[in-house]
DRENMI-843247 format. One record per atom (N, C-alpha, C): residue in one letter; atom name; x, y, z. Coordinates in pm, 1 decimal. Each point is the difference from the previous one (the first is absolute). Layout:
# residues N
SITE  type  atom         u         v         w
SITE     a    CA         X         Y         Z
...
# end
This chain:
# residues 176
SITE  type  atom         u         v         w
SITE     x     N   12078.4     646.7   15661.7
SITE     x    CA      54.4    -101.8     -85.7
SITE     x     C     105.3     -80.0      74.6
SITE     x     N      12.1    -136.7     -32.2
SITE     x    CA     123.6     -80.3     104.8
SITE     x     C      87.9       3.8    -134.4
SITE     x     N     141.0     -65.8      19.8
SITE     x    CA     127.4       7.9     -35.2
SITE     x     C     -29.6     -54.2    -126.9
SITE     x     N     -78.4    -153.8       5.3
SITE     x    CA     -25.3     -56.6    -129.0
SITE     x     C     -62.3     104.5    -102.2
SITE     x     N    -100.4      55.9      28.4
SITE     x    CA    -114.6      61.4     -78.3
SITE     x     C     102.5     143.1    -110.4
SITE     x     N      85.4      80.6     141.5
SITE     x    CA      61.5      80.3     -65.8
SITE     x     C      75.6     -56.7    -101.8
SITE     x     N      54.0    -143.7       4.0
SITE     x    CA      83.1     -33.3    -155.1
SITE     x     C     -93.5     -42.0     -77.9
SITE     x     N    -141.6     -28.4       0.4
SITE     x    CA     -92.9     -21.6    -119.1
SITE     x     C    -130.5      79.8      25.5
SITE     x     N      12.3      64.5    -113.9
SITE     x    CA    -127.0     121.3      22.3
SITE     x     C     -88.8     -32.8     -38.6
SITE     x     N       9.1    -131.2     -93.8
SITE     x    CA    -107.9     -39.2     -70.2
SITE     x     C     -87.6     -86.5     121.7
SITE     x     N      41.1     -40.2      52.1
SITE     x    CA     -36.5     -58.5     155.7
SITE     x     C     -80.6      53.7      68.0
SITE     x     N      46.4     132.0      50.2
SITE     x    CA     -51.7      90.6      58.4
SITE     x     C    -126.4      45.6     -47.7
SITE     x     N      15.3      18.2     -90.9
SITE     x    CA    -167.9      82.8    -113.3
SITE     x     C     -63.9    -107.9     -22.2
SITE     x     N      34.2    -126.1     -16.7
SITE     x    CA     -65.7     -93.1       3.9
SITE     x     C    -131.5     -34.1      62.1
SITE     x     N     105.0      32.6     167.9
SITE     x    CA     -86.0     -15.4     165.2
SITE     x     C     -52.2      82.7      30.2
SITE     x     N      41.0     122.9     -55.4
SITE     x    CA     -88.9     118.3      70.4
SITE     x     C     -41.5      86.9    -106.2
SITE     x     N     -98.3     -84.0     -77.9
SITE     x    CA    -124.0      95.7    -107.8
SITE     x     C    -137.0     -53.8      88.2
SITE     x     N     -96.8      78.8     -21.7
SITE     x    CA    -104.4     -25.6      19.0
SITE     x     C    -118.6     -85.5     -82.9
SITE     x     N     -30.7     -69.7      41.6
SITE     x    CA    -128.3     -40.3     -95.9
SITE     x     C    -106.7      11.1      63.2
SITE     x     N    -139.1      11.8     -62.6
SITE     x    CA    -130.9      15.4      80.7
SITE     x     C     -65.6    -107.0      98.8
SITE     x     N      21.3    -154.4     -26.0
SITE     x    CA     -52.3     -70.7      71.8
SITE     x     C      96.9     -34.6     125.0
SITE     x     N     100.3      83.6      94.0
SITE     x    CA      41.4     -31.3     142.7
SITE     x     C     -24.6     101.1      78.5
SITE     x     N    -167.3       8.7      47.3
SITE     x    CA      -4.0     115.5      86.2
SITE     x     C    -108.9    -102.5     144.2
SITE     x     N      37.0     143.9      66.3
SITE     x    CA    -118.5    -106.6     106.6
SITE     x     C     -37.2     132.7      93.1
SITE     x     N    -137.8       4.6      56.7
SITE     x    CA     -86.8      61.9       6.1
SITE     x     C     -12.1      -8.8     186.4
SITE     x     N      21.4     124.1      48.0
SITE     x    CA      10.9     -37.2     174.4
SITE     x     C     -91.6      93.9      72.7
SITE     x     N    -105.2     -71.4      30.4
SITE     x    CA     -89.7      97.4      92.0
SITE     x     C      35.3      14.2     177.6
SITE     x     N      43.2     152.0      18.9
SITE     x    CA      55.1      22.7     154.5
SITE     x     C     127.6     -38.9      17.0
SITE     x     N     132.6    -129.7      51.8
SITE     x    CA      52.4     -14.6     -31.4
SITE     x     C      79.0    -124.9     -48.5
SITE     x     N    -114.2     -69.3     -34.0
SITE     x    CA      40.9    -196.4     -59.1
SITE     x     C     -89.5       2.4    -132.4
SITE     x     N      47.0    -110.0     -73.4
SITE     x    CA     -15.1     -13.7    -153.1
SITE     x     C    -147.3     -76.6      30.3
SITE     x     N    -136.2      61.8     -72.3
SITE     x    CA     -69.6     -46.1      47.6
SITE     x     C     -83.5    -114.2     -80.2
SITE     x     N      36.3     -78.2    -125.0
SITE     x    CA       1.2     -42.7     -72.3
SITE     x     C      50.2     -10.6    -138.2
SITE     x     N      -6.8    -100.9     -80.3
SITE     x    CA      97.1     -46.2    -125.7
SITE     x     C     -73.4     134.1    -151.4
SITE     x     N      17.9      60.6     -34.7
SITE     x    CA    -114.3      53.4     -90.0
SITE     x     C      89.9      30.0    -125.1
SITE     x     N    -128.9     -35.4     -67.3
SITE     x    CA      53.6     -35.4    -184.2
SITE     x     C      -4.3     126.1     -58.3
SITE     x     N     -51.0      69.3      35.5
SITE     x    CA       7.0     126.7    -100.2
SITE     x     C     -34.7     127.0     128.8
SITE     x     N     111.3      81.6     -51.2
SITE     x    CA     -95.2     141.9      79.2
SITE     x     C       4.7     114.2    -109.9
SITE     x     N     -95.4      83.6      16.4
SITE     x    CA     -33.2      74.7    -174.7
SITE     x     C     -53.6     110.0      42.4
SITE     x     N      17.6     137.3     -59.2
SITE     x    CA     -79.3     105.6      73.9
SITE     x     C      68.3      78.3      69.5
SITE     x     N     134.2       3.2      27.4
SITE     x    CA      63.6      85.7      85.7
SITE     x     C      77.7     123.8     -92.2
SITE     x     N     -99.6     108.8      39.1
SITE     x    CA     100.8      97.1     -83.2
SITE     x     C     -45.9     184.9      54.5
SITE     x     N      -7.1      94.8     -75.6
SITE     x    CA     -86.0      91.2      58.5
SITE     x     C     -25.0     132.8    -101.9
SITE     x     N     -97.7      82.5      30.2
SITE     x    CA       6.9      83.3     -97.0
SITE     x     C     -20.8     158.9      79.6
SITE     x     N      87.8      81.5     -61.3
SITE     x    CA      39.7     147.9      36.4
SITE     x     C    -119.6      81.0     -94.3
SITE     x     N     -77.3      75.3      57.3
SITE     x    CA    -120.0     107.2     -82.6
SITE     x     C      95.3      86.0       6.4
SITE     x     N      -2.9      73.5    -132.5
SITE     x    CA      75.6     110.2     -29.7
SITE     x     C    -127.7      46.7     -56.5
SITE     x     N      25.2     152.6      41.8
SITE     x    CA     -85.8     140.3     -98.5
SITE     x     C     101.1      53.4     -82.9
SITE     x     N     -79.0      -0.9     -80.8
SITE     x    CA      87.0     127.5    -128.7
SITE     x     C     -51.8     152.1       5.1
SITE     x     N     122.0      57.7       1.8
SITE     x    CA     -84.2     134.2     -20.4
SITE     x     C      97.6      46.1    -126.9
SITE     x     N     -86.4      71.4     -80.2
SITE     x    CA      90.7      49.8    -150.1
SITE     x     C     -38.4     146.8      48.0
SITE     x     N     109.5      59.0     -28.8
SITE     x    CA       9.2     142.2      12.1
SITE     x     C     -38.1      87.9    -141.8
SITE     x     N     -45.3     109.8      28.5
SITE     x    CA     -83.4     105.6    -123.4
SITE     x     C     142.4      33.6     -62.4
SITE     x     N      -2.6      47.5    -158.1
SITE     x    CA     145.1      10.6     -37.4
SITE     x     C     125.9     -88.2     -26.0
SITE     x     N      -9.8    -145.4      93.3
SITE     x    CA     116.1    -102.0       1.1
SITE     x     C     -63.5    -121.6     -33.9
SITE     x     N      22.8       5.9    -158.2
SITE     x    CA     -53.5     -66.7     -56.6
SITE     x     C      86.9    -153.0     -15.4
SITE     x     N     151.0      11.9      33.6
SITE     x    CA      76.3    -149.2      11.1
SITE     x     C      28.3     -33.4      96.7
SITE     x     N     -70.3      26.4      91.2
SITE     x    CA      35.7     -66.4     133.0
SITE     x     C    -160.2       2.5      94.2
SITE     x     N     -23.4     -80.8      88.9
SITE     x    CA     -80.6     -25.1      83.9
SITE     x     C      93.4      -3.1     196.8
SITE     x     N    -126.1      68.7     114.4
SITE     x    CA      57.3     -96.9      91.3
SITE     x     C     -43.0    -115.5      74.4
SITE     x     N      54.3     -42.7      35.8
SITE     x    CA     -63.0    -112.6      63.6
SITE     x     C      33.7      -1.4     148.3
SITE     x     N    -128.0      10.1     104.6
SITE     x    CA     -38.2      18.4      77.2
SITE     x     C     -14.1    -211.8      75.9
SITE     x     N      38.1     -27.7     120.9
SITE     x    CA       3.8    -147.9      94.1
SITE     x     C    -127.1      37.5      27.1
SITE     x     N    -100.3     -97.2       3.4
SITE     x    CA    -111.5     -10.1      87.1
SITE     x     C      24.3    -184.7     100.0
SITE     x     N     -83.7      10.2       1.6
SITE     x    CA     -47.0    -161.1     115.3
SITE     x     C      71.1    -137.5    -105.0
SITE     x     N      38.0     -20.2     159.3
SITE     x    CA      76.3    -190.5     -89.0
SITE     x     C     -94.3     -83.2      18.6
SITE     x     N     -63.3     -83.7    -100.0
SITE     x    CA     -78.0    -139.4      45.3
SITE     x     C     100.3    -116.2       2.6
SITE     x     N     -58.3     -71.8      62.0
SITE     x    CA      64.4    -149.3       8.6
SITE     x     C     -86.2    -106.4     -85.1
SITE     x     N      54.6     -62.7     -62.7
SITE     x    CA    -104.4    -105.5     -83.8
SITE     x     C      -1.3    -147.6     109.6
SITE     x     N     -82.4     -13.9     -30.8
SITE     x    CA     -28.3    -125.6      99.4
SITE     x     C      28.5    -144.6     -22.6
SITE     x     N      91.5     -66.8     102.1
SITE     x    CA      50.0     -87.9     -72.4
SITE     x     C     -32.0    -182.4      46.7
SITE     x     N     -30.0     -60.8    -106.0
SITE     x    CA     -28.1     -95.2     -25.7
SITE     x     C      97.3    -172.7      57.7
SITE     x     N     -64.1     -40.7      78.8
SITE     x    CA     104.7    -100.6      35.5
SITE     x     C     -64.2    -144.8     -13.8
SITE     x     N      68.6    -116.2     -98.0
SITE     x    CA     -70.4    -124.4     -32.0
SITE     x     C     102.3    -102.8      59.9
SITE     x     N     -90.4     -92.1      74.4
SITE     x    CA      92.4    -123.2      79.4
SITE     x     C     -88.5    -106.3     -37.9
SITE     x     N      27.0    -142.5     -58.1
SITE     x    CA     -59.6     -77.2      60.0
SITE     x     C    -115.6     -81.5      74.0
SITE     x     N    -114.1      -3.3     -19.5
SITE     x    CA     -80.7     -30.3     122.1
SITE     x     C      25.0     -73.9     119.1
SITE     x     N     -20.5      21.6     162.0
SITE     x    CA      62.6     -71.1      88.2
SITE     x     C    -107.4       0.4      80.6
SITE     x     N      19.5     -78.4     107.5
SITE     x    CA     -91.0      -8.2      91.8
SITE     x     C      29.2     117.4     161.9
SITE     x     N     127.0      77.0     -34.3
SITE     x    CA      28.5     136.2      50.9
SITE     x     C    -130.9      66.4     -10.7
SITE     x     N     -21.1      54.2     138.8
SITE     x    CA    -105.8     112.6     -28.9
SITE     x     C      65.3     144.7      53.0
SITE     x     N     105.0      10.1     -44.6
SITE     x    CA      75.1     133.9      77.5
SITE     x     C     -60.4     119.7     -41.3
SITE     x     N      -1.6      18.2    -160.1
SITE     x    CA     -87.5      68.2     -76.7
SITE     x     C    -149.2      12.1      27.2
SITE     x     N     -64.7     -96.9      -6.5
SITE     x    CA    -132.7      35.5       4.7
SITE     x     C     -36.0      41.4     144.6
SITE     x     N      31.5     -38.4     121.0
SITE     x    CA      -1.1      49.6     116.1
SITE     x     C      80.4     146.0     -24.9
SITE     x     N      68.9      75.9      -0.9
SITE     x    CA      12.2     110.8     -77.1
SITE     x     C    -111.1      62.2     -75.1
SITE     x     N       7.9     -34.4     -88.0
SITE     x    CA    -184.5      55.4     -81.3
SITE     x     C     -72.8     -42.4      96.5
SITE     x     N     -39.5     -88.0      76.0
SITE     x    CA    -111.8      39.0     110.9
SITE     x     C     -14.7      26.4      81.7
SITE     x     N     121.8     112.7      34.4
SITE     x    CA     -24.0     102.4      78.0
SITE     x     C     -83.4     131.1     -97.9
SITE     x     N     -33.6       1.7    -100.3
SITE     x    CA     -93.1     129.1     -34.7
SITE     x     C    -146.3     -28.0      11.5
SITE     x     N     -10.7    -138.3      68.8
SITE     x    CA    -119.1     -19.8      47.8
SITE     x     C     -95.6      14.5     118.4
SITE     x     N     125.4      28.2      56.7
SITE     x    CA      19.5      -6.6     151.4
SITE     x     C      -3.8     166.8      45.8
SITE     x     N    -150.1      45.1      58.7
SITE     x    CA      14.8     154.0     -23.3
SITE     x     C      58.8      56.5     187.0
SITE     x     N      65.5    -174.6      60.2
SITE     x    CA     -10.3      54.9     143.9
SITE     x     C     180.2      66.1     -10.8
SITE     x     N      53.9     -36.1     -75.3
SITE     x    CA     154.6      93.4       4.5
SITE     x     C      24.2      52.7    -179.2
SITE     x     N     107.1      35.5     -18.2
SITE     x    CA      53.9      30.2    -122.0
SITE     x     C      79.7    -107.6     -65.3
SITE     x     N     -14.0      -8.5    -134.5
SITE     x    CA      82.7     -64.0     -55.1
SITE     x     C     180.3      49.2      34.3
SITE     x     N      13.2     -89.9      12.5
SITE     x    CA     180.5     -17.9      52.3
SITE     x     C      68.3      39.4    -188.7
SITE     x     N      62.0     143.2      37.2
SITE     x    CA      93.4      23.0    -104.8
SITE     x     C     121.4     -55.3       1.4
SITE     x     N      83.7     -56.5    -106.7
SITE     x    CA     132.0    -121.9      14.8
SITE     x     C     126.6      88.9     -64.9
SITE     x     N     120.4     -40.9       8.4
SITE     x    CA     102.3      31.7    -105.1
SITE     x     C      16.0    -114.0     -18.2
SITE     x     N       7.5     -13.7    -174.7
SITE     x    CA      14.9     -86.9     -87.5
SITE     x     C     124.3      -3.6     -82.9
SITE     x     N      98.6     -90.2      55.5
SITE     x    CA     121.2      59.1     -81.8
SITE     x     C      23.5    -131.4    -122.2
SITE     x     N       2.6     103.7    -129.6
SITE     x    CA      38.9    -132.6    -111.1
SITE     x     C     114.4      -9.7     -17.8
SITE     x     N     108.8     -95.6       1.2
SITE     x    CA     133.4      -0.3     -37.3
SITE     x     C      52.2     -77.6    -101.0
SITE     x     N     100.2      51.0     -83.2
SITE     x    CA      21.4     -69.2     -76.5
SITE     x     C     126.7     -30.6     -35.5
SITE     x     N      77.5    -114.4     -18.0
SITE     x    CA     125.8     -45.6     -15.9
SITE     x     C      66.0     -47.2     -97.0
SITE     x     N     142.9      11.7      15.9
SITE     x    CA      63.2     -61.5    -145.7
SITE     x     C      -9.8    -139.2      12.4
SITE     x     N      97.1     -17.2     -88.6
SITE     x    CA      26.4    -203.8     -31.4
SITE     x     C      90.2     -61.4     163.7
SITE     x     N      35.5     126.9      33.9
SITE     x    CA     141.2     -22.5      85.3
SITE     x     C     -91.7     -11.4     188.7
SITE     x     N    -182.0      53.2     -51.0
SITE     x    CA      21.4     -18.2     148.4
SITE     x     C     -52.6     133.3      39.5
SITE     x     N      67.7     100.5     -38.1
SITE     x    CA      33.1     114.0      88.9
SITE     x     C    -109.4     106.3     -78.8
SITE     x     N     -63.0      38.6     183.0
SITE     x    CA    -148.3     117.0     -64.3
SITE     x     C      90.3     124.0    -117.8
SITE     x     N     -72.5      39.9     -60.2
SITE     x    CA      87.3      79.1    -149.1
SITE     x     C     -94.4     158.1      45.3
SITE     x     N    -157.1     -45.1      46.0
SITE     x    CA     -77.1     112.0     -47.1
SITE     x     C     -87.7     -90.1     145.6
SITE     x     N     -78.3     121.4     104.7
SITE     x    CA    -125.1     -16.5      60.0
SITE     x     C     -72.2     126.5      25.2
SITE     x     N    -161.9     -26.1     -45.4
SITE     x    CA     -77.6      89.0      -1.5
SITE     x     C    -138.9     -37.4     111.4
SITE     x     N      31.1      97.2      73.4
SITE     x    CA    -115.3      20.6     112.0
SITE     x     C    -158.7      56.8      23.4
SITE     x     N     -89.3     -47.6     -53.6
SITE     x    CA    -131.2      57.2       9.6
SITE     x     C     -33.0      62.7     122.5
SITE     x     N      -5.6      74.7      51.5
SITE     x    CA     -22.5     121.8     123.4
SITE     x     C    -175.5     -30.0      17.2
SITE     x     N     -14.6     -42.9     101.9
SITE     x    CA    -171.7     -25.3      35.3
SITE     x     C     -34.1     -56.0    -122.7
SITE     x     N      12.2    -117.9      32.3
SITE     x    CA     -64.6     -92.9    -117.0
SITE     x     C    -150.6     -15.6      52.4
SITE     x     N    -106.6      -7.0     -73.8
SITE     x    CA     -88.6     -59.1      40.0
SITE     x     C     -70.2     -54.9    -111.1
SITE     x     N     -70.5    -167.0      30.3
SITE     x    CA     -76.7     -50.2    -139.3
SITE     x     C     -68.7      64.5     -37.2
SITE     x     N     -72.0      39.6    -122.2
SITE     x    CA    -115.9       8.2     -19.7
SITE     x     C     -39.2    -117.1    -138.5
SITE     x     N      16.6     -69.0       6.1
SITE     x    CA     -40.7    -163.0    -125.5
SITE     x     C      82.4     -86.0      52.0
SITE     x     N     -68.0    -103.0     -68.6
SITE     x    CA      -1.8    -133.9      64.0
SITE     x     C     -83.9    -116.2    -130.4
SITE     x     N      48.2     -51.4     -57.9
SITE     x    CA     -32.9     -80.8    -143.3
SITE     x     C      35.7    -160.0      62.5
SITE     x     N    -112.7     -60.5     -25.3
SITE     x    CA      76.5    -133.3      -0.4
SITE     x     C     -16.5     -68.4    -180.3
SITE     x     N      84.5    -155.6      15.1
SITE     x    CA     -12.4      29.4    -117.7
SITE     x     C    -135.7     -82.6     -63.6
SITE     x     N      -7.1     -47.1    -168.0
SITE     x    CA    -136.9     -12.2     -52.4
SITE     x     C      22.4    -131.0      20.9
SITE     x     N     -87.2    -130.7      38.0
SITE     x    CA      19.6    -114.7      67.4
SITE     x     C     -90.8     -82.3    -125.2
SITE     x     N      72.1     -55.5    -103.1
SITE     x    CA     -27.1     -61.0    -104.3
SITE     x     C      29.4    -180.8       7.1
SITE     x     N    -109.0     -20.7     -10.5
SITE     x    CA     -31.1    -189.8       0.3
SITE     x     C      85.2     -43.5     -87.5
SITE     x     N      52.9      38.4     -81.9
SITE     x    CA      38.3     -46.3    -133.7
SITE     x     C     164.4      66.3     -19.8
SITE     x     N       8.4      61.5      70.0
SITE     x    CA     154.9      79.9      53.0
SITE     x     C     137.1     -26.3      64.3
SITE     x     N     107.9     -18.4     -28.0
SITE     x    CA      91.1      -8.7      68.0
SITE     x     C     116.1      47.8      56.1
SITE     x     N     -34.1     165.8     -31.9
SITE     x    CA     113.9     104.1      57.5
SITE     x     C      -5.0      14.7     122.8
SITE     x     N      91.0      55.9      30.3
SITE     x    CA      27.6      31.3     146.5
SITE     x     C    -105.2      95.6      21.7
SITE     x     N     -72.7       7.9     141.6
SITE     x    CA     -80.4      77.2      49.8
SITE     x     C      29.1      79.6      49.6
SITE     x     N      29.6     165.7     -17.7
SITE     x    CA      93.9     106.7      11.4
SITE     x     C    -135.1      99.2      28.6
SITE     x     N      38.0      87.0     139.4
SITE     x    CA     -54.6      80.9      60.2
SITE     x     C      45.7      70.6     -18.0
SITE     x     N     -78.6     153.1       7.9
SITE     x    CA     108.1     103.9      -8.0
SITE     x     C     -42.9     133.9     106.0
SITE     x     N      20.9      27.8      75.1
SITE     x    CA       1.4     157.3      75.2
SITE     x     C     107.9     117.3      -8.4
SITE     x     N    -143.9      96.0      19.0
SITE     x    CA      49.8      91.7     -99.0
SITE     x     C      -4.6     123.6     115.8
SITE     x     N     114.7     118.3      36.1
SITE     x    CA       3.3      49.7      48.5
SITE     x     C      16.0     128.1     -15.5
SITE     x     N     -19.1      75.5      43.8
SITE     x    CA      -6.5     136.3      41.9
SITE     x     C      90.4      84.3      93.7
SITE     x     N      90.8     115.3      -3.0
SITE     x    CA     111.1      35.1      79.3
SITE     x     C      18.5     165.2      35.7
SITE     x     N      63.8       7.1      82.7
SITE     x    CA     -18.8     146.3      44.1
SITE     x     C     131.8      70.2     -64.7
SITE     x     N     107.0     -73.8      28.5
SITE     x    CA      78.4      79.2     -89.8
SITE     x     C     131.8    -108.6     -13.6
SITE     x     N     119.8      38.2     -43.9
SITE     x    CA      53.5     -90.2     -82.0
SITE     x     C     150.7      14.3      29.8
SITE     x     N      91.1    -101.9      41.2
SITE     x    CA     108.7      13.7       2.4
SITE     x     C     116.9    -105.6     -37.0
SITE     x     N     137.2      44.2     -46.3
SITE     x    CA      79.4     -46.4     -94.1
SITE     x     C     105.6       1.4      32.9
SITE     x     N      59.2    -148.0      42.3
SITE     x    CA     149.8      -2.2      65.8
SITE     x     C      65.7    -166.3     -94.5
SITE     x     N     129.4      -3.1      58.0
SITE     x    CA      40.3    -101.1       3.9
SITE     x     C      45.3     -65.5     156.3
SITE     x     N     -87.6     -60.1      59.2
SITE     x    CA      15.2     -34.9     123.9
SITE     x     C      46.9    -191.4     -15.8
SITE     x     N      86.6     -52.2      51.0
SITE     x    CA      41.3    -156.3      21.7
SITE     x     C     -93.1     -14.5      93.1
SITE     x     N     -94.6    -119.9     -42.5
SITE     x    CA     -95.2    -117.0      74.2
SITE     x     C     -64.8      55.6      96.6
SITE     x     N     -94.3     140.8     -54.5
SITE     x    CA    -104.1      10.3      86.8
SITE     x     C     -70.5     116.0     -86.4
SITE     x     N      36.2      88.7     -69.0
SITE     x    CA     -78.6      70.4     -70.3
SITE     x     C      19.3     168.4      83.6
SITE     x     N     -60.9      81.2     -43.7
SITE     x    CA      -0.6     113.8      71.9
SITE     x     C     -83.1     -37.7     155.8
SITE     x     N      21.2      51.2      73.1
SITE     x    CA     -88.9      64.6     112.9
SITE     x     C     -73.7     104.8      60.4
SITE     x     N     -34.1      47.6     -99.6
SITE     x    CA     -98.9     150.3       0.3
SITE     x     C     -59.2      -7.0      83.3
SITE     x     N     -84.6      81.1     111.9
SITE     x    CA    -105.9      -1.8      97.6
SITE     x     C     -90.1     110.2     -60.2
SITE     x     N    -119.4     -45.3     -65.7
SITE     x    CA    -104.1      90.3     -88.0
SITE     x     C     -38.1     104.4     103.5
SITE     x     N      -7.9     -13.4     132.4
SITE     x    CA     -28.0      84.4     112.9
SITE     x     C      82.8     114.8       6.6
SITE     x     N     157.8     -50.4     -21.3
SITE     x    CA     118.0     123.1      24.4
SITE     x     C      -6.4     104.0    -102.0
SITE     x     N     -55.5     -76.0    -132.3
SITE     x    CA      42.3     135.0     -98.9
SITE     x     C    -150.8      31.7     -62.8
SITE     x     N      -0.9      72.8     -36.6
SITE     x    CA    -158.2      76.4     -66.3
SITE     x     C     -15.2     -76.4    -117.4
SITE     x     N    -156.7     -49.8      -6.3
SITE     x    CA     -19.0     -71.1    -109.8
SITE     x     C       8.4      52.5    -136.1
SITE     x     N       7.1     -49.9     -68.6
SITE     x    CA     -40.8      27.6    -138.2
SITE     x     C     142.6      51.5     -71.1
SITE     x     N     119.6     -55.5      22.3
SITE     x    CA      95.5      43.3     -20.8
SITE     x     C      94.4    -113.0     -47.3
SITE     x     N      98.5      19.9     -73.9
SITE     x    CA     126.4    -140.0     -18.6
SITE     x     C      99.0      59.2      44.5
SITE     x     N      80.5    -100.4      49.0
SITE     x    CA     138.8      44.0      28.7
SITE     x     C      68.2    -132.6     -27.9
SITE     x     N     163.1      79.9      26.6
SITE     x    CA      81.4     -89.0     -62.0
SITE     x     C     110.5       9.6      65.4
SITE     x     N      15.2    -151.6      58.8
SITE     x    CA     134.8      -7.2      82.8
SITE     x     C     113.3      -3.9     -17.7
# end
């Protein structure tokens, strides 16, 4: 907080709440386009239950495997082919598709990253363009949709995490 802010708090909370539409989306380590919506980022923990013979008010609950839900990213249509050269590498059976870190960040009113979340081996799997109507005049909004190895959660200033999906064992989140 600077000198001003500490004498008005209302100032302060003002600049630094979050709202959903100031985030921006960075594949490796530069912002790799403008995108209107990203949707889909979250994850889910399998738990087993086991109820015991006799203990009839209580259950335990046993961690199994984390999934990652796969998350959805809509920009714009452009004449960028960063993306689709990306997706066509799974066409291409002479190397592997190139796994990415994808860092989404997101900021207050004031500017300043609040929250960034890192997709660990990103890789596409969809690719939508949009429905191309004669009679239409919305914006033509693409969307790719990705897939991740595991998941991580910092507040990093103007660059996002830097995970190396190689250094740590997949299928895991961490948190910086």
């Amino acid at each position: 907080m600077t000198k001003k802010d500490d004498e008005n708090p209302i100032t302060y909370n003002q600049l630094h709440f979050v709202t959903t539409n100031r985030f921006y989306v960075e594949i490796g380590s530069e912002i790799a386009a403008s995108f209107t919506e990203c949707g889909g980022l979250g994850l889910q923990v399998k738990k087993n239950v086991i109820r015991e013979g006799g203990v009839n008010n209580q259950q335990r609950i046993y961690l199994g495997q984390t999934e990652f839900t796969d998350v959805t990213l809509k920009r714009g249509l452009t004449n960028r082919q960063e993306f689709w050269d990306w997706l066509n590498e799974l066409f291409d059976e002479t190397k592997p598709v190139s796994r990415r870190n994808v860092n989404i960040l997101v900021f207050d009113r004031a500017g300043e990253t609040m929250m960034s979340w890192t997709l660990i081996g990103a890789i596409p799997v969809g690719w939508k363009t949009p429905a191309l109507q004669a009679d239409g005049n919305a914006v033509a909004i693409e969307e790719l949709t990705l897939a991740y190895e595991g998941l991580s959660m910092g507040k990093s200033k103007g660059g996002g995490n830097t995970v190396d999906p190689r250094d740590k064992k997949t299928g895991f989140f961490y948190s910086q």
